[in-house]
N, C-alpha and C positions, 0 to 999 in steps of 0.2 A: 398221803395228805398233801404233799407238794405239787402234785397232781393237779388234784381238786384244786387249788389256792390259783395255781396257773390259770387252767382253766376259767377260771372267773377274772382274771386277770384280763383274761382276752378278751372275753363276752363284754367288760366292762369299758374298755376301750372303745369296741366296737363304739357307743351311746347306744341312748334310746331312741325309738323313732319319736318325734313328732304326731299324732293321729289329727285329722280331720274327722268329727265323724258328724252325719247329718241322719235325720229323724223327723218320721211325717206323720203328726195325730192329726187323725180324722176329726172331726170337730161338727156340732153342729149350732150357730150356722157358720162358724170360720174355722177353717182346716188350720194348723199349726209346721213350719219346718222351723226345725232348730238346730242351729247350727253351731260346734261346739271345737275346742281346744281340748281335746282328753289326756293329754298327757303332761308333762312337765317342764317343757321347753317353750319361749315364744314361738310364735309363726312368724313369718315375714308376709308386705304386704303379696296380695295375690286376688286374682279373679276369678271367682268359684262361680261356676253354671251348675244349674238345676234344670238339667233337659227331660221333659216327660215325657219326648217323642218316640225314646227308645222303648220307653214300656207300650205293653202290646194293646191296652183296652183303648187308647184314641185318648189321654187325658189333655186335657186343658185347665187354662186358667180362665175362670170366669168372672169378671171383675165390672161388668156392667150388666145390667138387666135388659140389655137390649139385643146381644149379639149370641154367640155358639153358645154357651150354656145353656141350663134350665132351670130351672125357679128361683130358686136364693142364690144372690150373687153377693159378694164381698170382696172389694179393693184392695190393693195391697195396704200393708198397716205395721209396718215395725214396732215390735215390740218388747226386743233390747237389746241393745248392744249397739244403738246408732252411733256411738262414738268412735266404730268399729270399720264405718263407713266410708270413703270417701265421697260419696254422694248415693242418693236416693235412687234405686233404681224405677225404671218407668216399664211397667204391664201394659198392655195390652188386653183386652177381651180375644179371647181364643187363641191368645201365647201359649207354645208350647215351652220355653226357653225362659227362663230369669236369671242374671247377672248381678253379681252382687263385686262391690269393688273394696275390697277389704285392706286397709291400710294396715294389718297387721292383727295377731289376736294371743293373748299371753295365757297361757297355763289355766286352764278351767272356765276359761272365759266365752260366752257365747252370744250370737249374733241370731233372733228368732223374729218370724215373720208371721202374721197371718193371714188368708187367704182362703179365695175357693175356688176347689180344683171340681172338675165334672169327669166322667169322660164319656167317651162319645158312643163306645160300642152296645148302648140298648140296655142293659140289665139296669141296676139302679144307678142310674146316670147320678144321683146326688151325692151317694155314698161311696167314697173308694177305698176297696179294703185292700190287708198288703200286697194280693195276689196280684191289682190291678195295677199295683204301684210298682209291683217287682218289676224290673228292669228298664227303670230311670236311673239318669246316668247323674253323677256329679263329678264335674273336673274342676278341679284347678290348677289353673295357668302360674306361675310363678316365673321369676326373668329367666332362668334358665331352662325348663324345663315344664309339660304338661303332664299329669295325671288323673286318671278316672278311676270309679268304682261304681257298680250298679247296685243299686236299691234291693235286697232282698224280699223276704216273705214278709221280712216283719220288720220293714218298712225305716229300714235302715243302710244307710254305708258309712263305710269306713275308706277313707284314704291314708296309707301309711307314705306320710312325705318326707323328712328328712333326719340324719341323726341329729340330735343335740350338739353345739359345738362348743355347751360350756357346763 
């Protein structure tokens, strides 16, 4: 039993990590990322990118009706957490890349966007499913240090960023 009790002794020193985690609903006609605090510590402030470049179908952001997209476009549009922000980030039509500048984000707390994404490679350019999404990257830059995670099937990552220090 003293064992055991040790044991957890450690583990619980260790902390917990912090997660980042992000999440892309398909949407029609505005696609959703939402960006989330899942664990029980603050975050500190930090620079989170949502690069589509690394995923393989060609995605983009399509935010005017004039440019790389196809049919239904939609601008970016925050839709919570802008207090979350230091400022409003600026798209582009046929961005692969959004920055978002995060002054910090505390225990369950989340920062969501919507938008619309195409991509380029020919099948249903309007619809993108997780396959198309798998391997979008998401970093965050923090003062000391960068981390990434790629987008899965199903249209998620996870960044494990720091223990808790309280």
């Amino acid at each position: 039993m003293l064992r055991v009790s040790a044991l957890a002794l450690i583990l619980n020193a260790s902390g917990a990590l912090a997660d980042m985690d992000l999440r892309f609903d398909e949407g029609a006609p505005k696609d959703r990322f939402t960006l989330t605090n899942s664990d029980t510590c603050p975050l500190p402030a930090m620079e989170l990118t949502i690069d589509l470049s690394t995923a393989p179908a060609g995605l983009i952001f399509d935010v005017t009706g004039s440019g790389a997209g196809v049919q239904v476009y939609q601008p970016f549009e925050l839709v919570a957490g802008a207090e979350h922000l230091s400022r409003t980030p600026v798209v582009l039509d046929g961005d692969t890349a959004i920055v978002l500048s995060l002054t910090g984000l505390g225990p369950g707390q989340s920062v969501a966007f919507t938008i619309d994404v195409d991509d380029t490679g020919g099948e249903s350019e309007t619809i993108v499913s997780g396959s198309e999404i798998a391997g979008a990257t998401l970093r965050a830059a923090l003062s000391d240090q960068t981390l990434e995670a790629r987008m899965g099937t199903d249209a998620n990552a996870t960044i494990p960023l720091a223990a808790c220090t309280s």
